[in-house]
C-alpha positions as CSV (number, residue, x, y, z in Angstrom):
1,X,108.3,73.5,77.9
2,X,105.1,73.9,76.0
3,X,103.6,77.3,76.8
4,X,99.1,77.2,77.4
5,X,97.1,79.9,76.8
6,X,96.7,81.2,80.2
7,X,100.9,80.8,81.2
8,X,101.2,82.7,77.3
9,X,98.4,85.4,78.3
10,X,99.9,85.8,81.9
11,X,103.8,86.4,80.5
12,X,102.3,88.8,77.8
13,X,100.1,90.8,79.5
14,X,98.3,89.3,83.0
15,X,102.0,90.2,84.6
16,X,102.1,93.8,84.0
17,X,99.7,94.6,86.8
18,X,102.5,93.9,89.5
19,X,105.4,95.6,88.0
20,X,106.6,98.9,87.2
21,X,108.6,98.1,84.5
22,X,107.8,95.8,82.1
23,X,110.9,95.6,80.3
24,X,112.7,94.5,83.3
25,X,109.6,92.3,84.8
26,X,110.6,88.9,87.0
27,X,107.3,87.8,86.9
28,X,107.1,87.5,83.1
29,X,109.7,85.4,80.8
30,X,111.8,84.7,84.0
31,X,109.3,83.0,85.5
32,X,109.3,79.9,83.1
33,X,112.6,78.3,84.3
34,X,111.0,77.7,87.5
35,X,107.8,76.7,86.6
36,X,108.6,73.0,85.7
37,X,109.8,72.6,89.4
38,X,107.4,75.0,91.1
39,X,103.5,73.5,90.7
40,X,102.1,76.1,92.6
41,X,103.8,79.5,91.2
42,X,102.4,77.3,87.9
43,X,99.0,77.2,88.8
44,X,99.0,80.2,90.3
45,X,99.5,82.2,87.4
46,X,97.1,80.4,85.5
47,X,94.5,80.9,88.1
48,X,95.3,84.6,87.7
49,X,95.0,84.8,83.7
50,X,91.8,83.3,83.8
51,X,90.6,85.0,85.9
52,X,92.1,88.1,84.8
53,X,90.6,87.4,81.4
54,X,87.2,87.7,82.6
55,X,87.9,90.4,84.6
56,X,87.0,88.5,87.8
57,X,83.7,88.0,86.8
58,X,81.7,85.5,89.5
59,X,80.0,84.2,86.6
60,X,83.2,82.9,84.3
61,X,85.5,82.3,87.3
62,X,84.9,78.6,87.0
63,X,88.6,77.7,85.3
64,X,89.9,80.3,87.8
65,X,88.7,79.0,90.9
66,X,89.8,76.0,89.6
67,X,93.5,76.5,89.5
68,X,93.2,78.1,92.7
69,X,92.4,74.8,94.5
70,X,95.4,73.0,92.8
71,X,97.5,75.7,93.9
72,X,96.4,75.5,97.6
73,X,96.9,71.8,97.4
74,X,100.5,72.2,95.5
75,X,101.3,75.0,98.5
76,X,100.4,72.6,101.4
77,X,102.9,70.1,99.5
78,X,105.5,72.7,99.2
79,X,105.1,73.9,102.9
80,X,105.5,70.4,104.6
81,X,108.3,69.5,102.0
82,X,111.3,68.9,104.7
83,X,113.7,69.8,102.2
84,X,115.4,73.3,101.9
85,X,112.7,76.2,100.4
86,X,113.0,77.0,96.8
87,X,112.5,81.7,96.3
88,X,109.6,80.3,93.8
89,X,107.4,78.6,96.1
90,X,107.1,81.7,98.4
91,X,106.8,83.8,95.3
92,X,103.6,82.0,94.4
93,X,102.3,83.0,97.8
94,X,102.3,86.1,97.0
95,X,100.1,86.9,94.6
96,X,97.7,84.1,95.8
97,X,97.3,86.3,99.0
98,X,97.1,89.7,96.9
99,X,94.6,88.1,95.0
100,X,92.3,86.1,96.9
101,X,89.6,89.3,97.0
102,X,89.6,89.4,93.6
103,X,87.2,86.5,93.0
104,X,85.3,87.3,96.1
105,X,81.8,88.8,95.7
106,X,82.3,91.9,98.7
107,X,86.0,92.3,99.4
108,X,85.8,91.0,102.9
109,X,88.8,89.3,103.4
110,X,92.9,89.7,103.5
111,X,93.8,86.0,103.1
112,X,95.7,85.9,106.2
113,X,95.7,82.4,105.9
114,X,98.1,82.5,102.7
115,X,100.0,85.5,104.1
116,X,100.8,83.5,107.7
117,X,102.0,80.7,105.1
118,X,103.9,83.3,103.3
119,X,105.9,83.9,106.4
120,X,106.4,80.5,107.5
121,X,108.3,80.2,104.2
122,X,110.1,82.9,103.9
123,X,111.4,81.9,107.5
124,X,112.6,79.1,106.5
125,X,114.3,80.0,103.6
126,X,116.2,82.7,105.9
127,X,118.2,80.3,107.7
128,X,120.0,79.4,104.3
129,X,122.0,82.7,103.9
130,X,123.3,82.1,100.5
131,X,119.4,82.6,99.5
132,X,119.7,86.0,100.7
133,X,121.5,86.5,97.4
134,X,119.3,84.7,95.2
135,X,117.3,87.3,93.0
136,X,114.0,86.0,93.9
137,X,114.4,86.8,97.6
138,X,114.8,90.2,97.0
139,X,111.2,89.6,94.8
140,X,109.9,88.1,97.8
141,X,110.8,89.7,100.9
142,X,111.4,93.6,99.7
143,X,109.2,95.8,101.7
144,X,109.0,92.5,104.6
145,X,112.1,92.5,105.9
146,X,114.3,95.6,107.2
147,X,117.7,93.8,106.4
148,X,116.3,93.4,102.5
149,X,114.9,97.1,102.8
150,X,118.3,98.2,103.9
151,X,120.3,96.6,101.3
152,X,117.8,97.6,98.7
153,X,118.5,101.6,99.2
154,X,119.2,103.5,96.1
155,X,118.8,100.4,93.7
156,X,115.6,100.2,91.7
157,X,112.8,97.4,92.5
158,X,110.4,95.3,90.0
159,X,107.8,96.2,92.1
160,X,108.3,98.8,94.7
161,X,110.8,101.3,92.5
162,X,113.0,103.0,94.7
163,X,110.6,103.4,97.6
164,X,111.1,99.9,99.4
165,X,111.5,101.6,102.3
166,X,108.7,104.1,102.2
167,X,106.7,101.1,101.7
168,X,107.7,99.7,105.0
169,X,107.6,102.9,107.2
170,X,103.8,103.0,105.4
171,X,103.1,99.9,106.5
172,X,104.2,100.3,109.9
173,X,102.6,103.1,110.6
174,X,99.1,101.3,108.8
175,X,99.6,99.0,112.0
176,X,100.3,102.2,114.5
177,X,96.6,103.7,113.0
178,X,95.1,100.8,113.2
179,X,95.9,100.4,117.2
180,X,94.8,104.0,118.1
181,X,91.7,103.0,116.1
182,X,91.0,100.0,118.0
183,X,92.5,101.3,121.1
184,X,92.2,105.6,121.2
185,X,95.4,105.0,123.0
186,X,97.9,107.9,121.6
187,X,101.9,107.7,121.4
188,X,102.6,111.6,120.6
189,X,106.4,111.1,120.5
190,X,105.8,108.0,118.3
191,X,103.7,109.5,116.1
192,X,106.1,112.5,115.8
193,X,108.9,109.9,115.2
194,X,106.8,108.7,112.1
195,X,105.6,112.1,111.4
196,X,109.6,113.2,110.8
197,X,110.2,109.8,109.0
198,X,107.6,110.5,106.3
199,X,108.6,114.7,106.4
200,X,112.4,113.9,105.3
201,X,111.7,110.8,103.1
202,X,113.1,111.9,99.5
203,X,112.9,109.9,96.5
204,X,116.3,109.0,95.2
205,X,115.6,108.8,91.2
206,X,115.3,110.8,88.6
207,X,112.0,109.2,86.8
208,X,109.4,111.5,87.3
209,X,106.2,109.5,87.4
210,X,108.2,107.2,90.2
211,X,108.4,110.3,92.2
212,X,105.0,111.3,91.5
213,X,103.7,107.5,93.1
214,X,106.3,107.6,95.8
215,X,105.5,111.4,97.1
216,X,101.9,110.2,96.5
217,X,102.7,107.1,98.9
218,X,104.2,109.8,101.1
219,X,101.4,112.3,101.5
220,X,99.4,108.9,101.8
221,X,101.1,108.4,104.9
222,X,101.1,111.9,106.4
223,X,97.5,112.2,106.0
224,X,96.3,108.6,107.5
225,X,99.0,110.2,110.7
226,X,97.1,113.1,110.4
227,X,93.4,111.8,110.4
228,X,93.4,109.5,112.8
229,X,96.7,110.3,115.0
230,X,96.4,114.1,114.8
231,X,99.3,116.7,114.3
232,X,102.2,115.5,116.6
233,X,103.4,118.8,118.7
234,X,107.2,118.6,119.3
235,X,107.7,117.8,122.9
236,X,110.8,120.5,123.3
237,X,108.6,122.8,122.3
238,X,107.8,125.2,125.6
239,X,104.7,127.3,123.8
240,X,102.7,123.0,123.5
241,X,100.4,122.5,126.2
242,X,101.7,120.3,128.7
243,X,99.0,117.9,129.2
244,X,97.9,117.2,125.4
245,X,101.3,117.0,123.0
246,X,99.1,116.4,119.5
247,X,96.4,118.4,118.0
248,X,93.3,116.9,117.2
249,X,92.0,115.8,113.9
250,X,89.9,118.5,113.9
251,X,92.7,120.8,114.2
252,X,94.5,119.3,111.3
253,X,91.8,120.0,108.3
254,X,93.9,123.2,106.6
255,X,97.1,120.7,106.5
256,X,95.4,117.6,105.1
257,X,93.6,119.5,102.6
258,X,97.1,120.8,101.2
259,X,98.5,116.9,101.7
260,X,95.4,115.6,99.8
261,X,95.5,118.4,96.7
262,X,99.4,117.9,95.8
263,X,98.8,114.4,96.0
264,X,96.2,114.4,93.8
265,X,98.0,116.8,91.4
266,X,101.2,114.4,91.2
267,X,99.0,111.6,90.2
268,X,97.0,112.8,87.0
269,X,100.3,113.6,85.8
270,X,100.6,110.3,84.8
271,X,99.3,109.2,82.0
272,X,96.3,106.5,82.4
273,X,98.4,103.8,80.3
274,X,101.9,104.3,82.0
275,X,102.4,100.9,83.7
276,X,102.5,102.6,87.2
277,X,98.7,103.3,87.2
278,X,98.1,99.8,88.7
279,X,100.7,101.3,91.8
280,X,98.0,105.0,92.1
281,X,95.0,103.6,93.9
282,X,96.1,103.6,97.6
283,X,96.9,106.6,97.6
284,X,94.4,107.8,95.1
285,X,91.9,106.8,97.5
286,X,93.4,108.1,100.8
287,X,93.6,111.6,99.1
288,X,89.8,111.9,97.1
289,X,88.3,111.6,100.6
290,X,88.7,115.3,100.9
291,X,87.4,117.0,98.3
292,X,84.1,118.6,98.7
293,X,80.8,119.4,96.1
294,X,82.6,122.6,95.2
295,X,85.1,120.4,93.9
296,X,82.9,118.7,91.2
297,X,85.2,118.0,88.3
298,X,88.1,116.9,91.4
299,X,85.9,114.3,92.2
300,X,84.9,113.3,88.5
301,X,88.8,113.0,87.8
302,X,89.3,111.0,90.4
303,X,86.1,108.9,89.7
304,X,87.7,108.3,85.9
305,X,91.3,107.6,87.6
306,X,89.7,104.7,89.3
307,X,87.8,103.5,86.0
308,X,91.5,103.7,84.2
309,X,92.8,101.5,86.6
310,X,90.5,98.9,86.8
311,X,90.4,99.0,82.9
312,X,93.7,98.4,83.1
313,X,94.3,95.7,85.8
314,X,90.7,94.4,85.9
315,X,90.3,94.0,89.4
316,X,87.1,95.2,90.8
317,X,88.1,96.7,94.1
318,X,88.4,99.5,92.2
319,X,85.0,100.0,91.6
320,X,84.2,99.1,95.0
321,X,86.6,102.2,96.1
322,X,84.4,104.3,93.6
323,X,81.5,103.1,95.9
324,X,83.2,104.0,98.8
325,X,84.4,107.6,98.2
326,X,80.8,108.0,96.8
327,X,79.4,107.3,100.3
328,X,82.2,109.1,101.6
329,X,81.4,112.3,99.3
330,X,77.5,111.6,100.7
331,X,77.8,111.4,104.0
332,X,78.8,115.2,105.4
333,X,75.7,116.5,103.6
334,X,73.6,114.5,106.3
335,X,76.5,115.9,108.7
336,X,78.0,112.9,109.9
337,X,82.1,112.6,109.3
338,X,83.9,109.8,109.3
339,X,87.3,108.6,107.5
340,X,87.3,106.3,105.0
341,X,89.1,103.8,107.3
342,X,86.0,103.9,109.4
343,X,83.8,103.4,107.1
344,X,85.8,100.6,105.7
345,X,85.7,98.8,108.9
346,X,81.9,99.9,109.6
347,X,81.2,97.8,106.3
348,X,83.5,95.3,107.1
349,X,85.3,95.3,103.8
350,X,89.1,94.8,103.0
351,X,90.6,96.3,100.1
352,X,93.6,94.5,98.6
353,X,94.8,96.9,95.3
354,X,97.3,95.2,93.2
């Protein structure tokens, strides 16, 4: 097939932002003997190199927003096909719903739409069990589905590493915070269930800036817990108050701090053009909530960190998390605390790193 400028820009470079490895990258070279029979994963891509190219500038997103209409038409064509679901056509899902943010001007929204479409697919495709072999279901569904997760354990990822199931156990508990946000309701033996998932979680490889992001990923975890769950108190344990079986956040400053410093220090060990610096700003941005004006240069590290990475993957919620922690780093001075999940929801913004 004859290869365009943006499907040639994407496969060269535009692809590197959603892989760890880009000698052994699916969503390069691999992807062109699916494109002819795949619209959407076609147009998809391109809508991401042009963008991409322009660093998801409003003013030259024209071609870009473009392609992103022909792949939502393409998608609804795919999605009411009768026929039995190709791996490609949920692929292309993906990083339509990863993305949409990018091209918006305040990062406001998730693209649930895309990601309930997502599902639908991926559904579908589960009732044919010989695609649970195919390659680009493991693409799809690692870090979705728990029989995936569980088959994936000690063998390496394109996009997760090693640490599909970290990723998982993250996200569940991102949906556990998110209910005692909305709710106060606490679960202590839940959240101590958690707590011990994320304590005895070891990284089984020997590549030393995976286990940097993946113990990064894991303090990321124990310190949202932490914040917004407080400090689960074993239930056997006969010296815990019997009416109030977690501390509260309050109580758990001293621990977070130490989370939030050996997270940090695990991250600028790598270097700012290893390809897993477009993986660092989660948890980047979880841990430089804590440190204070007495940590000056802390904060301009983590400042430059976030200028690497959008340098490197060009997507500008990284500058908006610059604008965050800076509002964050403001706000105790006029002694008012909150954690960067609050304020996140207080400005109504959605952050979607790629």
């Amino acid at each position: 097939m004859m290869i365009g400028r943006l499907l040639h820009y994407w496969l060269e470079k535009g692809s590197r932002i959603m892989t760890l490895c880009p000698g052994n990258n699916p969503l390069s070279f691999p992807l062109l003997t699916h494109l002819t029979s795949n619209p959407s994963l076609l147009l998809n891509v391109q809508r991401l190199s042009a963008g991409q190219e322009h660093f998801f500038q409003a003013s030259s997103l024209t071609t870009c927003l473009q392609e992103g209409g022909l792949t939502i038409q393409a998608l609804r064509h795919e999605i009411t096909d009768p026929g039995p679901v190709k791996p490609p056509s949920v692929l292309a899902i993906f990083p339509q719903s990863v993305s949409w943010t990018w091209t918006e001007d305040h990062p406001d929204n998730y693209s649930k739409e895309h990601l309930l479409a997502g599902r639908t697919l991926l559904e579908r495709m589960l009732d044919d069990p010989e695609k649970r072999h195919d390659r680009w279901y493991n693409l799809c569904s690692a870090g979705t589905y728990f029989d995936t997760i569980q088959t994936s354990r000690g063998s390496s990822h394109p996009t997760v590493g090693f640490s599909a199931g970290l990723f998982y156990l993250i996200a569940c508990l991102g949906r556990r915070c998110w209910l005692v946000m909305e709710t106060g309701v606490k679960d202590p033996i839940l959240d101590a269930t958690f707590e011990g998932q994320l304590l005895t979680w070891e990284p089984e490889h020997d590549d030393q800036n995976l286990v940097h992001m993946s113990i990064g990923y894991r303090k990321h975890g124990l310190i949202m817990l932490y914040t917004i769950c407080g400090i689960p108190i074993p239930v056997s344990d006969p010296s815990s108050p019997a009416k109030d079986s977690v501390t509260g956040a309050e109580g758990s400053g001293p621990r977070i701090r130490g989370l939030t410093m050996g997270s940090l220090g695990r991250l600028f060990r790598t270097s700012v053009d290893a390809p897993y610096l477009s993986f660092h700003s989660t948890p980047l941005l979880t841990a430089a909530v804590e440190p204070t004006a007495e940590d000056a240069q802390l904060r301009i590290n983590v400042v430059g960190r976030f200028k690497a990475i959008y340098c490197t993957n060009r997507v500008a919620v990284n500058m908006w998390a610059i604008e965050l922690l800076q509002k964050l780093w403001d706000l105790p001075d006029c002694g008012v605390h909150v954690t960067w999940l609050e304020l996140l929801i207080s400005k109504e913004w959605t952050f979607t790193f790629a």
